[in-house]
C-alpha positions as CSV (number, residue, x, y, z in Angstrom):
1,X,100.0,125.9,56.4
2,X,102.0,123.4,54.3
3,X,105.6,123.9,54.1
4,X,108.0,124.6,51.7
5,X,109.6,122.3,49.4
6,X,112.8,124.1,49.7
7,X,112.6,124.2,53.8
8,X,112.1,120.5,53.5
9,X,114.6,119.7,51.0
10,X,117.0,121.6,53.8
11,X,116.0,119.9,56.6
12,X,116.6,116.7,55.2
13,X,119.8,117.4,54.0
14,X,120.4,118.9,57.5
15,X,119.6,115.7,58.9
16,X,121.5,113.9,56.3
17,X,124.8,115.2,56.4
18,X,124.9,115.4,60.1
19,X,124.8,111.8,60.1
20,X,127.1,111.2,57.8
21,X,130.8,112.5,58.8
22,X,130.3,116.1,60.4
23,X,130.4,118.1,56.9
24,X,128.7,121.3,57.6
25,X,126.9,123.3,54.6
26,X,126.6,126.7,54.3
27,X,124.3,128.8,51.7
28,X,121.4,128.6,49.6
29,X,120.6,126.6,46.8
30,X,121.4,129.2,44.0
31,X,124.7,130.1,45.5
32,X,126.1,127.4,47.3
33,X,128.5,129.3,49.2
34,X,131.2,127.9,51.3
35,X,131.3,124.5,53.6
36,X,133.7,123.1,56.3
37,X,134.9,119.7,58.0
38,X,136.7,119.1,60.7
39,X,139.0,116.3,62.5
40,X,141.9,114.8,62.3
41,X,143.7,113.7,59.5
42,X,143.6,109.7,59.1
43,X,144.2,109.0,55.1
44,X,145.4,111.8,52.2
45,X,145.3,110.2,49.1
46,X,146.5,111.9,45.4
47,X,144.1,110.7,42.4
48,X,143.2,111.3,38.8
49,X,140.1,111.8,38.0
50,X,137.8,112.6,35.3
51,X,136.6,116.1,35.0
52,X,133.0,117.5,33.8
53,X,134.6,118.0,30.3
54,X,136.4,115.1,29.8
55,X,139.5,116.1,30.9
56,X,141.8,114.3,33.6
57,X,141.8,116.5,37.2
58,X,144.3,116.0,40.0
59,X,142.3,115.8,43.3
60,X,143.4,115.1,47.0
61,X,141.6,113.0,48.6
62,X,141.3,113.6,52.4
63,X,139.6,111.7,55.5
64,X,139.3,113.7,58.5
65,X,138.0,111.9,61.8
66,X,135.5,113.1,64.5
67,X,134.0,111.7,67.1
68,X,133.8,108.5,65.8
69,X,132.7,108.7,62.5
70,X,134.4,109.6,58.9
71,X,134.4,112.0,56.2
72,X,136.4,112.2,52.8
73,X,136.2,115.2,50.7
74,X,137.8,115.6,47.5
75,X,140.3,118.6,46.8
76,X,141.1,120.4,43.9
77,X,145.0,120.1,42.9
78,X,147.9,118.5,44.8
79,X,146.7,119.4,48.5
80,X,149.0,117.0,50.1
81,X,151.2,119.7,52.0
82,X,148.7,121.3,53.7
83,X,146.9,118.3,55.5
84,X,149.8,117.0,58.0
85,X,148.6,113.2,59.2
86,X,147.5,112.7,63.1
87,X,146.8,116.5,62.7
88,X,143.3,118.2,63.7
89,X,142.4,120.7,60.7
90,X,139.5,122.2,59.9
91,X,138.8,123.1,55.9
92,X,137.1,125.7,54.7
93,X,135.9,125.1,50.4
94,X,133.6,126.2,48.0
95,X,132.0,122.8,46.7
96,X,132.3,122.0,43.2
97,X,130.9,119.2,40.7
98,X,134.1,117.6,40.5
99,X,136.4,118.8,43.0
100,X,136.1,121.4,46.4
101,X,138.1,124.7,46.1
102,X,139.4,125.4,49.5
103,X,139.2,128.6,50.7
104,X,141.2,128.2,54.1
105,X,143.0,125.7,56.5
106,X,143.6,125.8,60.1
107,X,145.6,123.2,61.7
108,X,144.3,123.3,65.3
């Protein structure tokens, strides 16, 4: 039995992301549903950029550390409060085309 495209579009994003900065995906492809990262806080960053209709969006860029690798997600707004430097947090967000909506933050 062959399998599905879907199942193997999964798996290799599975395999993907793992490798590349502990991001962890949650959901299905026709509601993406919620993601998380963890590790500790090495570089916030506030930026400008340009939004899906033209407009200019403020986004916090934020790279968390783990276990010897990196990963930077981009947050909607001015997030700088809520990610302390030297600081293990783990972020909760709703991935968007732009910018990730967070849903929750847990300094650990």
């Amino acid at each position: 039995m062959k399998p599905s495209l879907s199942f193997l579009l999964v798996i290799c994003m599975t395999v993907t992301l793992t490798g590349c900065g502990n991001v962890f995906f949650v959901g299905g492809a026709v509601n993406p549903g919620t993601s998380s990262v963890s590790g500790m806080v090495s570089v916030v960053q506030i930026s400008a950029v340009i939004g899906d209709s033209g407009t200019t969006v403020q986004v916090t860029f934020v790279t968390f550390l783990r276990d010897g690798t990196s990963s930077t997600i981009g947050f909607c707004g001015d997030e700088r409060s809520r990610f302390p430097m030297q600081q293990v947090v783990r972020a909760k967000f709703t991935p968007g085309q732009t910018c990730a909506s967070i849903v929750t933050i847990v300094i650990t």
